[in-house]
PyMOL CGO cylinders between C-alpha atoms (Angstrom):
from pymol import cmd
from pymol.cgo import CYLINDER

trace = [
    CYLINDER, -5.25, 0.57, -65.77, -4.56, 0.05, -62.09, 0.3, 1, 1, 1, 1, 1, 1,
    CYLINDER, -4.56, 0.05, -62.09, -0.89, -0.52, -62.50, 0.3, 1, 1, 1, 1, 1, 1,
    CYLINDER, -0.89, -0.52, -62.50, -0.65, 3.60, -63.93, 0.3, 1, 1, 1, 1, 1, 1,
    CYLINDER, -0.65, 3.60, -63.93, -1.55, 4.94, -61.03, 0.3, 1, 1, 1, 1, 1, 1,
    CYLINDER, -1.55, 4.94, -61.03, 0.92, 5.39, -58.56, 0.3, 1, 1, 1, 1, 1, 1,
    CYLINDER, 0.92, 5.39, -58.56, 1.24, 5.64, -54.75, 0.3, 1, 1, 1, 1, 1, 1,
    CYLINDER, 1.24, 5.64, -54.75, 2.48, 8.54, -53.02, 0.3, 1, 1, 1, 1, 1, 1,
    CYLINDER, 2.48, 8.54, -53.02, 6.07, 7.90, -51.79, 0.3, 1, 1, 1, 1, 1, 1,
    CYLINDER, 6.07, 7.90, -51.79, 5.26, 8.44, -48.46, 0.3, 1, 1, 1, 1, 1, 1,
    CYLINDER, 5.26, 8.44, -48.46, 2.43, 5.28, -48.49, 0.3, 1, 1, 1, 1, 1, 1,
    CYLINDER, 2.43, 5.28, -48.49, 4.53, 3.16, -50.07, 0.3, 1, 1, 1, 1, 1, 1,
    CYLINDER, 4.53, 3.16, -50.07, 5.87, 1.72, -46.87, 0.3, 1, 1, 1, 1, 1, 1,
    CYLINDER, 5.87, 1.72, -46.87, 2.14, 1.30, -45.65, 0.3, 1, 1, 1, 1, 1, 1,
    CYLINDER, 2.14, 1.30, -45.65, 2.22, -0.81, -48.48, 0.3, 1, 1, 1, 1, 1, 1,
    CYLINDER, 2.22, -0.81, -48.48, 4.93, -3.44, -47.80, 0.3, 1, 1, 1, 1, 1, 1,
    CYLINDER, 4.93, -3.44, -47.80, 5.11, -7.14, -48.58, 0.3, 1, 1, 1, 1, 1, 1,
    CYLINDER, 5.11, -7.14, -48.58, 7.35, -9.52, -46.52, 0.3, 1, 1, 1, 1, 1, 1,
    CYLINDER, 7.35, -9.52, -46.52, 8.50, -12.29, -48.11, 0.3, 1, 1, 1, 1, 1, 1,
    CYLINDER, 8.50, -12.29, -48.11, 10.93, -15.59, -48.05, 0.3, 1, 1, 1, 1, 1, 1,
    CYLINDER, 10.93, -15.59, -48.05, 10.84, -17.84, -51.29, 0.3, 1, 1, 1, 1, 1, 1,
    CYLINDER, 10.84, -17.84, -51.29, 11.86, -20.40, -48.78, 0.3, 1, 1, 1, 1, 1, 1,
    CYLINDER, 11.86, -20.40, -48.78, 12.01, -21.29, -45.17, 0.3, 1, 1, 1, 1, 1, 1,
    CYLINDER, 12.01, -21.29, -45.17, 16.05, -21.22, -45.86, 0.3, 1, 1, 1, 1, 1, 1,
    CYLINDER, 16.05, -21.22, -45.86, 16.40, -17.83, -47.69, 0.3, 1, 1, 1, 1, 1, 1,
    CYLINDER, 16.40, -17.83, -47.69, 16.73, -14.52, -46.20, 0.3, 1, 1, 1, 1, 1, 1,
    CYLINDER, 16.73, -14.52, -46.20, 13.28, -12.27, -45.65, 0.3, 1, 1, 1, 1, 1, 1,
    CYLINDER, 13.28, -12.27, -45.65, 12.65, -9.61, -48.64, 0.3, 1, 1, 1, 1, 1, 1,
    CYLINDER, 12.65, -9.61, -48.64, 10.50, -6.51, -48.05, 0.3, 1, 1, 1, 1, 1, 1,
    CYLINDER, 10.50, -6.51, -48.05, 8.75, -5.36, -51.34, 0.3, 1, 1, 1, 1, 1, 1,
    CYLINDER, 8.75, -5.36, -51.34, 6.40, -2.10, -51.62, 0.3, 1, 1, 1, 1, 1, 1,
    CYLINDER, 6.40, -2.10, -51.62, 4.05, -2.19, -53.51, 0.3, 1, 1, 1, 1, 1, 1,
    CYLINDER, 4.05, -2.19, -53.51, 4.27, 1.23, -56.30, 0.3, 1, 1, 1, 1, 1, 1,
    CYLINDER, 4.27, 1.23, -56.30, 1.23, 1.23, -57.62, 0.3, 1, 1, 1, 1, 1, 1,
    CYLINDER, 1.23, 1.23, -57.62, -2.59, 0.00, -56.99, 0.3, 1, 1, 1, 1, 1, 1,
    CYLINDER, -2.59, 0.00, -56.99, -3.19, -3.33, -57.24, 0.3, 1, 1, 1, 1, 1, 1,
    CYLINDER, -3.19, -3.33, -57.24, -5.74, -5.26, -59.34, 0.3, 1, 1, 1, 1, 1, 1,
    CYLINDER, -5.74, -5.26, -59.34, -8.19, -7.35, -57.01, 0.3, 1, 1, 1, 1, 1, 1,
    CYLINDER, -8.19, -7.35, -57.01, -8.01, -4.98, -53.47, 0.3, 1, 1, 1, 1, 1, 1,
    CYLINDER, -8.01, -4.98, -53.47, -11.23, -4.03, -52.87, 0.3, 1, 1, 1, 1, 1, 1,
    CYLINDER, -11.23, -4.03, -52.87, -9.97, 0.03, -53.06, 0.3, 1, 1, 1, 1, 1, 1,
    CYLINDER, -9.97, 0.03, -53.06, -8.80, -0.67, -56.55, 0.3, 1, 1, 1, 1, 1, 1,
    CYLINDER, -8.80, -0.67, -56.55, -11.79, 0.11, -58.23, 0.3, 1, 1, 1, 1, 1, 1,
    CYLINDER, -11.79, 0.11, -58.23, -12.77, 3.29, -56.00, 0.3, 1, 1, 1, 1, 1, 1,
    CYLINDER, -12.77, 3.29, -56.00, -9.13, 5.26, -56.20, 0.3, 1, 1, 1, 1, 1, 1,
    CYLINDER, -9.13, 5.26, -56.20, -9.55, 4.16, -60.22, 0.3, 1, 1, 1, 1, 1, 1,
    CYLINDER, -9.55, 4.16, -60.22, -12.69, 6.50, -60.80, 0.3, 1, 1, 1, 1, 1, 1,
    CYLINDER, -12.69, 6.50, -60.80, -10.79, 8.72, -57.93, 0.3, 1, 1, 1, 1, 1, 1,
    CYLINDER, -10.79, 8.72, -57.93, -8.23, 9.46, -60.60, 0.3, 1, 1, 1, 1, 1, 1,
    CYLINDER, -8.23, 9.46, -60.60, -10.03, 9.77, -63.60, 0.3, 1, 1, 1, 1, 1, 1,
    CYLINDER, -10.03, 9.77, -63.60, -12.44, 12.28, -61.59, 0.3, 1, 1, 1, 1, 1, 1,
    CYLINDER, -12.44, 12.28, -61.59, -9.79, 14.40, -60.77, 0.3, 1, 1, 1, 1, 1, 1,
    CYLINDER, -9.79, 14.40, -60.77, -8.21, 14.33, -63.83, 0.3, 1, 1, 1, 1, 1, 1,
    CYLINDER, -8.21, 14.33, -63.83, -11.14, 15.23, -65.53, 0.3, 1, 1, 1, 1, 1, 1,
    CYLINDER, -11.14, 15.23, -65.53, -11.08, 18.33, -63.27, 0.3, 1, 1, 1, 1, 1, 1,
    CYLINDER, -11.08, 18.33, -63.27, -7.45, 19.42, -63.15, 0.3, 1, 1, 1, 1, 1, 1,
    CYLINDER, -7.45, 19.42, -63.15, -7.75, 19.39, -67.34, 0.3, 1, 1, 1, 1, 1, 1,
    CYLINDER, -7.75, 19.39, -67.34, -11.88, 20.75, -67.70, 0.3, 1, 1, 1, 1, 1, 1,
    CYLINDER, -11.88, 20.75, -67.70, -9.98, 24.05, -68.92, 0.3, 1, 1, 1, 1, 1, 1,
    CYLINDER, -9.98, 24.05, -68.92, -7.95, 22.28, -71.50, 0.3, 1, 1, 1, 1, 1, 1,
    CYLINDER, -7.95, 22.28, -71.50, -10.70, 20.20, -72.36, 0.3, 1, 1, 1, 1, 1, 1,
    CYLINDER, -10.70, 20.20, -72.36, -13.96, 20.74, -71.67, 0.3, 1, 1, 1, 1, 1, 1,
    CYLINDER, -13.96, 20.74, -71.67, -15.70, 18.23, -73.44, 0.3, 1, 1, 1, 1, 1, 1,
    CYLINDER, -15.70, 18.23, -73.44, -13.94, 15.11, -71.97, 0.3, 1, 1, 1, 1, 1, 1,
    CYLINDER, -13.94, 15.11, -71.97, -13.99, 16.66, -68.53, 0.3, 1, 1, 1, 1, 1, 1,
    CYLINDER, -13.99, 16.66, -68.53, -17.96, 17.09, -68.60, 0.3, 1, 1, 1, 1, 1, 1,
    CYLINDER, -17.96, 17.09, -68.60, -18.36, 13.45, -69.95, 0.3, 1, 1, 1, 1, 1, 1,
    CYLINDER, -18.36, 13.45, -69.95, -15.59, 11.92, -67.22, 0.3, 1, 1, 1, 1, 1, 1,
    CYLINDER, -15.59, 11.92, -67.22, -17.23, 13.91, -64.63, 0.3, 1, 1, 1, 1, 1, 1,
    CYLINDER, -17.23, 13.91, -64.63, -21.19, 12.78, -65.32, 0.3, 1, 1, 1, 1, 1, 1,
    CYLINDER, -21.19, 12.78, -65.32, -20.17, 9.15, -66.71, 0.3, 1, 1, 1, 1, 1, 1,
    CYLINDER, -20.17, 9.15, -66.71, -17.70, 7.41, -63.96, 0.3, 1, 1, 1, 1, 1, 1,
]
cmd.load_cgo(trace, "trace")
């Protein structure tokens, strides 16, 4: 689940991993695209999502929208 939602573009060099496989090779910088499994936000911006979802669709679907909303 965590690996669907994505960062925003512009947080995704907030987000950066540097990184040498070994002392000889060059440094790599890696940004991390979407939330990852084990931060301690992971959990929070997951319900973030599937609250807002639940309100950007409660037109197109009511039902699932008042069940998201109540239950997570």
């Amino acid at each position: 689940m965590f690996r669907q939602i994505s960062h925003h573009l512009e947080d995704r060099n907030l987000l950066r991993i540097v990184w040498r496989f070994n002392p000889d090779s060059p440094i790599q910088d890696f940004n991390l695209c979407t939330v990852t499994y084990g931060t301690a936000s992971a959990p929070w911006l997951a319900n973030r999502v599937i609250k807002d979802l639940a309100q950007s669709h409660a037109e197109s679907h009511p039902d699932a929208s008042t069940i998201l909303s109540k239950r997570v």
